[in-house]
C-alpha positions in Angstrom: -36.0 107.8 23.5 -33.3 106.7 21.1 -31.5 103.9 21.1 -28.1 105.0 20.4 -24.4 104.2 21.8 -24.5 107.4 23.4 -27.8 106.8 25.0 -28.1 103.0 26.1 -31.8 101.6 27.2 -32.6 102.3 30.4 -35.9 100.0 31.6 -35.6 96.2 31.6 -38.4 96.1 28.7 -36.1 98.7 26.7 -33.1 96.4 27.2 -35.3 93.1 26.4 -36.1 94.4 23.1 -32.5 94.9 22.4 -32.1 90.9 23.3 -34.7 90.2 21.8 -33.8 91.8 18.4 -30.0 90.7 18.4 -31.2 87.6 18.9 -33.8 87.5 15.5 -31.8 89.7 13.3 -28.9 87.7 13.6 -30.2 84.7 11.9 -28.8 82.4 14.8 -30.3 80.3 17.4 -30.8 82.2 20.7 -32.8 81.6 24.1 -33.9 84.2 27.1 -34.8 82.1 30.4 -35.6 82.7 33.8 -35.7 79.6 36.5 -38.1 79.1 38.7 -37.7 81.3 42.0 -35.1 83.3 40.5 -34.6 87.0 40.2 -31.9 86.3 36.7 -32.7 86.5 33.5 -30.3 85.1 30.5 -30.0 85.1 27.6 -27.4 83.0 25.2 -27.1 83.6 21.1 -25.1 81.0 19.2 -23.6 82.6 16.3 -23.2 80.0 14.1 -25.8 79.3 10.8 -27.3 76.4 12.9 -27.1 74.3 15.6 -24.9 71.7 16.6 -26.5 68.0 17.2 -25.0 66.6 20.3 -25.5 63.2 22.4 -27.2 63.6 25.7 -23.8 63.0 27.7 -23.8 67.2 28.9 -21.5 66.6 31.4 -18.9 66.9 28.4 -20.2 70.1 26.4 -19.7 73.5 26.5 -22.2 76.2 28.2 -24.7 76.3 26.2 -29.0 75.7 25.8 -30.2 71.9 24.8 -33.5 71.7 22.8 -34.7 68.1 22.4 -38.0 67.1 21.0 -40.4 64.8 22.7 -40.0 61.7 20.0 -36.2 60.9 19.9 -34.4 61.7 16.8 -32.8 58.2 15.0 -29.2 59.5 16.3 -30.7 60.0 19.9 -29.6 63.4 19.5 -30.5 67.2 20.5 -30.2 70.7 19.2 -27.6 72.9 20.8 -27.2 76.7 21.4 -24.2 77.2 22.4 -22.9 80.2 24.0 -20.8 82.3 21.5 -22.7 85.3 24.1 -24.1 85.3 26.9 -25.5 88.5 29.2 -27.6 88.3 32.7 -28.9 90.6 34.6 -30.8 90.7 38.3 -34.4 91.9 37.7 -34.8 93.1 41.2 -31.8 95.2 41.4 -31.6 98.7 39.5 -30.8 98.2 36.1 -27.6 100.4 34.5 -27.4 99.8 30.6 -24.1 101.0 30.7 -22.9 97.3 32.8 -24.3 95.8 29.3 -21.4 94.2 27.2 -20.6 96.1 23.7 -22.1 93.8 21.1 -25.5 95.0 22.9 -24.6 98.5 23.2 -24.1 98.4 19.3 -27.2 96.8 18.7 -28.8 100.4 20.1 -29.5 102.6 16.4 -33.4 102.7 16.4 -36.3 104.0 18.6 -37.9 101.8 20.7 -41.0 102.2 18.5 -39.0 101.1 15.6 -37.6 98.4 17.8 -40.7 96.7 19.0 -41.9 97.2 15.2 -38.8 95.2 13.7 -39.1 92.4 16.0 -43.3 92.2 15.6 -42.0 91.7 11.8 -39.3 89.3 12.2 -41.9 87.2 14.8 -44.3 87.6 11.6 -42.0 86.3 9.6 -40.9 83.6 11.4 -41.9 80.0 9.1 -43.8 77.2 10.7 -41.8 74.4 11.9 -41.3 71.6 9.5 -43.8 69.1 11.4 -46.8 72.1 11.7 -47.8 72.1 8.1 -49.7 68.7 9.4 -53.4 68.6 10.3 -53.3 70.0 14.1 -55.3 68.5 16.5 -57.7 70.8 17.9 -60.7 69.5 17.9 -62.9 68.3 21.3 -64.7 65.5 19.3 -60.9 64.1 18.6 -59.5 64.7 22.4 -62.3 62.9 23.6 -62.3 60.0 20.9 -58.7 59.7 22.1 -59.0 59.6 26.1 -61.5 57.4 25.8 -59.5 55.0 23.5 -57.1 55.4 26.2 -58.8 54.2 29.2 -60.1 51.4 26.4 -56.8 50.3 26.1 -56.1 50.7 30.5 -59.1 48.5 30.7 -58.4 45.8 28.2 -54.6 45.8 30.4 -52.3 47.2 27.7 -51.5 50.7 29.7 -51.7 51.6 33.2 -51.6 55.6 31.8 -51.5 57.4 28.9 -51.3 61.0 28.3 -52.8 62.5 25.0 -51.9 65.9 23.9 -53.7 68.4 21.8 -52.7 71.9 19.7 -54.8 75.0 19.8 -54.0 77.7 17.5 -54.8 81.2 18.0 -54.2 84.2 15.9 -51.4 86.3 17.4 -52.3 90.2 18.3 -51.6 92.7 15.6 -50.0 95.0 18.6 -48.0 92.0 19.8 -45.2 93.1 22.5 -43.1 90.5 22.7 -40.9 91.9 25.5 -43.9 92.8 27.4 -45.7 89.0 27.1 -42.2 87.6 28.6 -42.2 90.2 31.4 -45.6 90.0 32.2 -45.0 85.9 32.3 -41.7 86.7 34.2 -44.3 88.4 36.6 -47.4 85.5 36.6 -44.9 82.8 37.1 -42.2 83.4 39.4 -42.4 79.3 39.9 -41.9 78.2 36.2 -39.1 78.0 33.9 -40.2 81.2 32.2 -38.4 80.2 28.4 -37.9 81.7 24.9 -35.9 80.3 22.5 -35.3 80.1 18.3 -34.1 77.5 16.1 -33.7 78.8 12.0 -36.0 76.2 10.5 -36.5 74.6 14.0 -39.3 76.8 15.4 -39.8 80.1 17.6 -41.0 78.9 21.1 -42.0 80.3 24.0 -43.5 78.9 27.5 -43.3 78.6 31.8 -43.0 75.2 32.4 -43.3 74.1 36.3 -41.2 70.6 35.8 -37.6 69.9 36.4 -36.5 66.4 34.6 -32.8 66.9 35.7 -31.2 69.0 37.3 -27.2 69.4 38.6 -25.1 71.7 40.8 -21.8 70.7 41.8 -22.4 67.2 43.2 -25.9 66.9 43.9 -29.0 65.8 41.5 -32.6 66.7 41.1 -35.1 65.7 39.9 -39.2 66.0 40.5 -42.2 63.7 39.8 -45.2 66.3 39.3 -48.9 65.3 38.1 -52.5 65.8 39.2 -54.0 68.8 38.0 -56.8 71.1 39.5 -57.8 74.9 39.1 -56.3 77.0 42.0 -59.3 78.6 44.0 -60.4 80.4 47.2 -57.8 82.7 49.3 -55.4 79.9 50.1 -55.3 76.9 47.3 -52.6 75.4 48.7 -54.4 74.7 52.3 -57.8 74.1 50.5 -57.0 71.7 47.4 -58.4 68.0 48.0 -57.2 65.3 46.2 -59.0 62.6 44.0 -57.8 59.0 44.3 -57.0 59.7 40.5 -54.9 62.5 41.1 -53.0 61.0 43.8 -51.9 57.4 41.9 -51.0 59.2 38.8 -48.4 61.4 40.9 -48.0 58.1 42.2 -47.3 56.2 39.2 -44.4 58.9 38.2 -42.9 58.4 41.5 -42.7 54.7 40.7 -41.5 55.4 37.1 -38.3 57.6 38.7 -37.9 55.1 41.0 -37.7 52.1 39.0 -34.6 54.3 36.6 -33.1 54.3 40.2 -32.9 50.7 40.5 -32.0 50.0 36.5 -28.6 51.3 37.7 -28.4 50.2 40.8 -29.1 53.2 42.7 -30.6 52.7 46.2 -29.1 56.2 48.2 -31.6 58.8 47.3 -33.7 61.4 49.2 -37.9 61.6 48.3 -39.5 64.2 49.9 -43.5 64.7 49.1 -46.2 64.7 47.2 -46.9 67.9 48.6 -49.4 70.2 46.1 -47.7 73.1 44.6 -48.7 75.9 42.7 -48.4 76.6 38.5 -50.0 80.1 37.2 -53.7 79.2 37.6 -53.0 75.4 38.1 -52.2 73.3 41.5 -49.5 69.6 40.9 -49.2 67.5 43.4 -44.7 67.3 43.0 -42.6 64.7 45.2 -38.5 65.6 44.9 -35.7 63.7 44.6 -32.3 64.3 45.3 -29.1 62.4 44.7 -25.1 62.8 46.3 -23.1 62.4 43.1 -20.0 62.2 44.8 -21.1 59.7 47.9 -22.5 57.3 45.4 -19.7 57.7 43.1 -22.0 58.6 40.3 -20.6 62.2 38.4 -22.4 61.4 35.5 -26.0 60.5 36.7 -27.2 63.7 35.1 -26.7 62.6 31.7 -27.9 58.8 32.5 -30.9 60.2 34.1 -31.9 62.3 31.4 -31.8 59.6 29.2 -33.6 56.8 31.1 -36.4 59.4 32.2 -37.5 60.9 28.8 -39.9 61.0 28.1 -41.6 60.8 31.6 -44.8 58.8 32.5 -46.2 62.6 33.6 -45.8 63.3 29.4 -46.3 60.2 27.6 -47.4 57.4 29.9 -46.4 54.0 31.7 -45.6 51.3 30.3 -43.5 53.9 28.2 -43.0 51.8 25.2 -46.5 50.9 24.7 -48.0 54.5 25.8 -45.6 55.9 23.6 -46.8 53.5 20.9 -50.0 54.5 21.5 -49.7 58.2 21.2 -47.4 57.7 18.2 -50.5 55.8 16.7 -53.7 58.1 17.4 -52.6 61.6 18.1 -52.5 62.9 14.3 -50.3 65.0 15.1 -46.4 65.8 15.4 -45.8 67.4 19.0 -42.3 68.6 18.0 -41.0 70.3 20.8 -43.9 70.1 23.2 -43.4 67.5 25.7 -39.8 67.5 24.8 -37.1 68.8 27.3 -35.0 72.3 26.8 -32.9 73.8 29.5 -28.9 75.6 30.2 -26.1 72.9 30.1 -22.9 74.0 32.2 -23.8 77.7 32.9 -21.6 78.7 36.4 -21.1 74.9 36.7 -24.6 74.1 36.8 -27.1 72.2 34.1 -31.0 72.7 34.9 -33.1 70.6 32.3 -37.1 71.0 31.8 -39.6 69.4 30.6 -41.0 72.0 27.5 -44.9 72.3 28.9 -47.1 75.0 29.0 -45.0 76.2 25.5 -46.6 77.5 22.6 -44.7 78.0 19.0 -45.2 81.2 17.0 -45.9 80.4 13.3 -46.2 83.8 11.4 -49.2 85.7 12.2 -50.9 82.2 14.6 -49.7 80.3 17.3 -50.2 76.9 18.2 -50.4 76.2 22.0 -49.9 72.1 23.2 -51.2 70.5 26.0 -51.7 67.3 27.5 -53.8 65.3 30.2 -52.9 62.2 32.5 -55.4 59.8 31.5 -56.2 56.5 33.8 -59.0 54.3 34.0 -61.1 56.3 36.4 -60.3 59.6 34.0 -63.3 61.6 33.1 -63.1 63.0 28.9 -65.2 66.0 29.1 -63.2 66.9 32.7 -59.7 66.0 30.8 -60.6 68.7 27.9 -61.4 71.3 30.6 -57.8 70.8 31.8 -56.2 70.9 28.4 -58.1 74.1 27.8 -56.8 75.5 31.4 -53.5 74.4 30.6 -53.6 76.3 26.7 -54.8 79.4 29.0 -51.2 79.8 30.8 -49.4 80.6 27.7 -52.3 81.7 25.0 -53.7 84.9 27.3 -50.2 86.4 26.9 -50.8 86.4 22.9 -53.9 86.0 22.0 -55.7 88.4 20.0 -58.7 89.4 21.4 -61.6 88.9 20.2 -64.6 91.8 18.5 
């Protein structure tokens, strides 16, 4: 069909190439998201040249998408979209193009061919990041050089965990549907923060990541301590995982780390409710919540004070978090820009919901590079912390990957 005024898209993969294409062509910063158990996808374009840099206090800002990376920047600062537009819709009620605002209608002029064609391109054309020009760590001799340096350093007393991360780049499909990936993701994860979103000169990323670092709606907070990682197998994984004592004290270890933030400020009235194993694409977490009154401990800004005491978490970079962070600053090789980092809507319908950027791969010209870590503590196992690194590249890299002769 054509796209045209006259005659609107009428599919939801129609209408996400439309977004999809405004979006790129426009030379802006933009992000499309779905939260987790939700049936409402967004998206917000910022139509400035580039982003504003804002201080974590959110409570303060605009609607908008925050992008931070996992190593703070010198000002402490984040990336912000903010929201010159913004457009949902409900995927499980029937779609009517003509409920679309006018700046998409008049984005309609091509086929949808031509459509998926122009934003194949633009994705092509998209440059690597400023960080991914360095040497990417993809090896299995390096990962496993570096887990065991880890538990070394656990062992000798300096850590209690560290969590190493590695890339993996793949070459991206010549017939690459960008609007299909994302649905089909929308599909496979209905309990991940299913995520797009690009930065000019900042990177082109896309992921479904399971973890919450913050989260606010009116006066209550949230936030979730999830680690431990096993393949999801048999009829019911959630009745049939088991546990290793490994598993179970590095969930432990973040519910201590979120804990301890508690008591930095002085916080004692909180709910915790867990560990109870939960369910990520192919993986099973063991996830503990935690849950805050704003207003009956006369706290309104504990979002923004949370967000800054908890990143990066122990389930991302380690505990103690200077000296993992250290660590991982020392023998990674490698810049983990936005992985590990936190992205997420600020102030949309007076709520803010803030994740942790996993399972996220960025899309450098005609290869992308997927990221992924493991929780490594003394009883960790190398070769069995690359098989979950190589699980965890699988959530993201079967959407794109080119397959193979």
């Amino acid at each position: 069909m054509n796209y045209t005024e006259a005659s609107t898209p009428t599919s939801q993969s129609e209408f996400l190439d439309l977004l999809f294409l405004k979006g790129l062509e426009s030379g802006s910063s933009f992000a499309i998201w779905r939260k987790p158990k939700s049936q409402k996808l967004e998206f917000l374009l910022d139509d400035s040249e580039t982003p504003e840099r804002v201080s974590l206090n959110f409570e303060n800002l605009p609607s908008g998408f925050i992008v931070h990376p996992f190593a703070d920047q010198e000002d402490k600062k984040a990336f912000f979209i903010k929201s010159s537009y913004y457009f949902s819709l409900q995927l499980d009620q029937e779609f009517d193009a003509e409920d679309s605002p006018q700046w998409i209608k008049s984005q309609a002029g091509e086929t949808e061919k031509s459509a998926k064609s122009r934003i194949a391109q633009l994705i092509r054309l998209q440059s690597e990041s400023k960080n991914a020009s360095e040497i990417e760590s993809q090896s299995k001799e390096h990962f496993i050089r570096l887990v065991q340096d880890g538990i070394a350093a656990i062992e000798a007393g300096t850590l209690e965990k560290v969590v190493p991360a590695r890339t993996k780049r793949i070459s991206v499909s010549e017939d690459f549907d960008l609007a299909k990936a994302f649905l089909k993701m929308l599909e496979a994860y209905p309990n991940s923060f299913v995520n797009f979103f690009h930065i000019p000169h900042g990177g082109t990323w896309i992921g479904a990541s399971p973890e919450v670092l913050i989260e606010t709606k009116g006066d209550h907070f949230y936030t979730m301590a999830l680690a431990g990682t096993q393949p999801a197998s048999g009829e019911n994984p959630l009745k049939s995982a088991a546990w290793t004592q490994k598993e179970i004290e590095e969930q432990a270890l973040v519910c201590r780390y979120i804990v301890d933030c508690f008591k930095k400020i002085r916080l004692r009235e909180y709910e915790e409710h867990g560990p109870k194993t939960v369910m990520a694409g192919n993986l099973l977490h063991l996830r503990s919540d935690f849950k805050v009154d704003m207003k009956a401990t006369g706290f309104p800004q504990l979002g923004s004070v949370m967000l800054d005491l908890l990143h990066p978490t122990s389930a991302v970079c380690g505990m103690p978090r200077k000296e993992a962070h250290e660590f991982l600053q020392a023998n990674e090789d490698f810049d983990r820009s936005f992985f590990a980092g936190f992205i997420g809507p600020v102030n949309i319908q007076e709520e803010t919901s803030i994740y942790v950027n996993l399972r996220t791969a960025s899309l450098n010209g005609d290869f992308a590079t997927l990221y992924a870590g493991a929780g490594v503590t003394e009883d960790s196992d190398p070769e069995k912390e690359w098989e979950e690194t190589e699980l965890k590249c699988q959530i993201i890299g079967k959407f794109i990957q080119k397959p193979s002769a």
